[in-house]
C-alpha positions in Angstrom: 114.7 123.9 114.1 114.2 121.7 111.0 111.7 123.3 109.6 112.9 127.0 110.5 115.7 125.6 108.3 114.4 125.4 105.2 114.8 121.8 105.3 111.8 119.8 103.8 110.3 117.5 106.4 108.7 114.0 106.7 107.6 112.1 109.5 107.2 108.6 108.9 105.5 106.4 110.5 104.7 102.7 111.0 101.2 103.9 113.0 98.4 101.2 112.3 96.6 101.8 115.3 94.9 105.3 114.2 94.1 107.5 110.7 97.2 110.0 110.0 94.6 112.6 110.9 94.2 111.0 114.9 98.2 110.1 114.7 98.8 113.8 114.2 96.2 115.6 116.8 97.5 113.4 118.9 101.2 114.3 118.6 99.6 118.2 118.5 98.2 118.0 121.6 102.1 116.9 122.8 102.9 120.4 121.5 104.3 119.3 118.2 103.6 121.5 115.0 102.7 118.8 112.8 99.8 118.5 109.9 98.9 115.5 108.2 100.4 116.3 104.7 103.9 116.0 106.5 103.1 112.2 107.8 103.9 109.2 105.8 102.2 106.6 107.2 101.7 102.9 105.6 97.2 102.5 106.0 97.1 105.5 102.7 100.3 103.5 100.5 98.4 100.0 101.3 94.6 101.8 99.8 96.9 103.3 96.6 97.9 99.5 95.9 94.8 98.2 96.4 92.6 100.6 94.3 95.7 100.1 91.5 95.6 95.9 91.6 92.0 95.8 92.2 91.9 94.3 95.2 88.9 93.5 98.1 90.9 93.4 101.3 90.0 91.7 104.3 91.1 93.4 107.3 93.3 92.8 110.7 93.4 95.8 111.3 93.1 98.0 115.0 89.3 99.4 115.0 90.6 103.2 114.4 92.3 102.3 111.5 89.7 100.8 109.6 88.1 104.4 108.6 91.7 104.7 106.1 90.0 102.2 104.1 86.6 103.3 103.7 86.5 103.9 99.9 87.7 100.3 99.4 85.4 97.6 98.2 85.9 95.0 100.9 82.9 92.4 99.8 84.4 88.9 98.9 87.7 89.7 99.7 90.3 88.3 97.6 93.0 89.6 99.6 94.2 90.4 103.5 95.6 93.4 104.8 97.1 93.2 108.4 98.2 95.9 110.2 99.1 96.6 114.4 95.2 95.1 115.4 96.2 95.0 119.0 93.4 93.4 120.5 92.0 91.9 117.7 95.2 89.9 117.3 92.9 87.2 118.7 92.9 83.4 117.0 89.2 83.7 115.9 90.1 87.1 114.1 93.7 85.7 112.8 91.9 82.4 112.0 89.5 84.2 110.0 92.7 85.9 108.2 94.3 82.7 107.9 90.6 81.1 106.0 90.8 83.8 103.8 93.7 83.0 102.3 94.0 80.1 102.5 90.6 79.7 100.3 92.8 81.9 97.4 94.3 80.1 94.8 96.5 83.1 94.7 96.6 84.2 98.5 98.0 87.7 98.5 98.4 89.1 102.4 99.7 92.7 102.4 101.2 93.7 105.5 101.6 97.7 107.1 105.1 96.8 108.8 107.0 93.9 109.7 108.2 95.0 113.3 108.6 92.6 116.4 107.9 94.8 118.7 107.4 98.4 119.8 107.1 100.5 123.4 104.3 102.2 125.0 104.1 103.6 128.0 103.5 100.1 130.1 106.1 98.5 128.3 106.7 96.9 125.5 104.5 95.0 122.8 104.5 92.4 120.0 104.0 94.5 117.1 102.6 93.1 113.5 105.3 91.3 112.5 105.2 88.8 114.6 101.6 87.9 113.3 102.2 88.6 109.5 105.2 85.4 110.1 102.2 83.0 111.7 99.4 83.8 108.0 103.0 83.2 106.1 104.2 80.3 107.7 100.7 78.8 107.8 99.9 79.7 104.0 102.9 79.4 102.1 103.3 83.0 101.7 105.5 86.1 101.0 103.7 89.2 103.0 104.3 92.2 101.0 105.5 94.7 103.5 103.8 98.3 102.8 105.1 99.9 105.7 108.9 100.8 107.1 111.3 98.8 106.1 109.7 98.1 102.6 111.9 100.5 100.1 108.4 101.7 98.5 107.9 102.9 102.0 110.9 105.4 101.9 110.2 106.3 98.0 107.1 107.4 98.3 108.2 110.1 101.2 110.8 111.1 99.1 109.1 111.5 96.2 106.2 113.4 98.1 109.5 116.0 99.3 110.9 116.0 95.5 114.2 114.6 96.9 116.6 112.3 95.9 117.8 109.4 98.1 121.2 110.5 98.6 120.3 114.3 99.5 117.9 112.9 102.5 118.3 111.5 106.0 116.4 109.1 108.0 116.8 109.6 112.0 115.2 107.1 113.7 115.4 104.4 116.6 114.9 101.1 114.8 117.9 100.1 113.5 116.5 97.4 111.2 113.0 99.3 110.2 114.4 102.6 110.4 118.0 102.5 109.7 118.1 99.4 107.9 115.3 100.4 105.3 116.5 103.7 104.6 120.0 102.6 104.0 118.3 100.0 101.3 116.7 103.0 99.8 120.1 104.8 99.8 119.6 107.4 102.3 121.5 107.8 104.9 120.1 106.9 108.7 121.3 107.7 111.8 119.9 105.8 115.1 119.0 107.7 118.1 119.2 106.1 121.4 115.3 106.6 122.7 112.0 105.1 122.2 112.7 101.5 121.6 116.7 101.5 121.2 118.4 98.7 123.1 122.4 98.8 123.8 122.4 95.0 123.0 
């Protein structure tokens, strides 16, 4: 109904697990009529930085996300880019993180999200938030969050519609991610009461 609207459209996304283009056959084989150039997802805003500051991440990320960073030199990495690894979340891959930077003498750690947790269908799970907080408390570090509810996040999806902040609305279930961030970027947000919403 959106789109027969008129109405420009963005889905954004926090997905780290998967490229934009697996995120959206997926949600096409749900029956959604989605493409890839309406997704905003963090993984394509975390390469632009990269490629602009010149930096060789090392990555936590979830195997099916790595091919997002494919044109990225990644030898000698002078930075670490964490994202939803699932899995990999193990101590020998967060140690490895955590050796990284700690070996900088300007540790940079760029994180896709800052969320504590998310739901699946078996429940919920600890989302990359939770591990970004152990490499910053360990380091001595600020993450810079790339993903929702960084206000760069929400900028760059307006400025791919050619809206301004206060003609746009975010709908989401996350009040702090979703709600939260958009309100800092001066959209208005409204909280639906699915996916992970909780009454208290």
């Amino acid at each position: 109904r959106i789109k027969a609207s008129g109405l420009k459209l963005r889905f954004c996304t926090n997905e780290t697990q998967s490229t934009r283009g697996k995120f959206v056959e997926k949600l096409q084989r749900l029956g959604f009529n989605i493409s890839v150039n309406e997704v905003t997802a963090p993984a394509p805003a975390a390469c632009r930085i990269l490629k602009e500051r010149n930096l060789r991440p090392h990555l936590l990320v979830h195997d099916d996300l790595v091919p997002e960073f494919d044109q990225l030199d990644k030898a000698n990495p002078n930075c670490v880019v964490i994202g939803d690894a699932a899995d990999n979340f193990s101590y020998k891959n967060l140690n490895e993180a955590f050796r990284v930077l700690i070996g900088l003498e300007n540790p940079i750690l760029i994180s896709l999200g800052r969320g504590c947790y998310y739901k699946e269908t078996d429940g919920l799970k600890l989302d990359v938030g939770v591990y970004m907080k152990a490499l910053e408390y360990a380091c001595d570090v600020q993450a810079e969050v790339v993903g929702k509810p960084a206000k760069m996040f929400f900028q760059s999806a307006l400025a791919e519609m050619e809206v301004e902040p206060q003609q746009a609305i975010m709908i989401g279930d996350d009040i702090v991610n979703d709600v939260g961030g958009a309100q800092q970027c001066g959209m208005r947000a409204l909280q639906v009461r699915t996916g992970k919403y909780r009454s208290v």
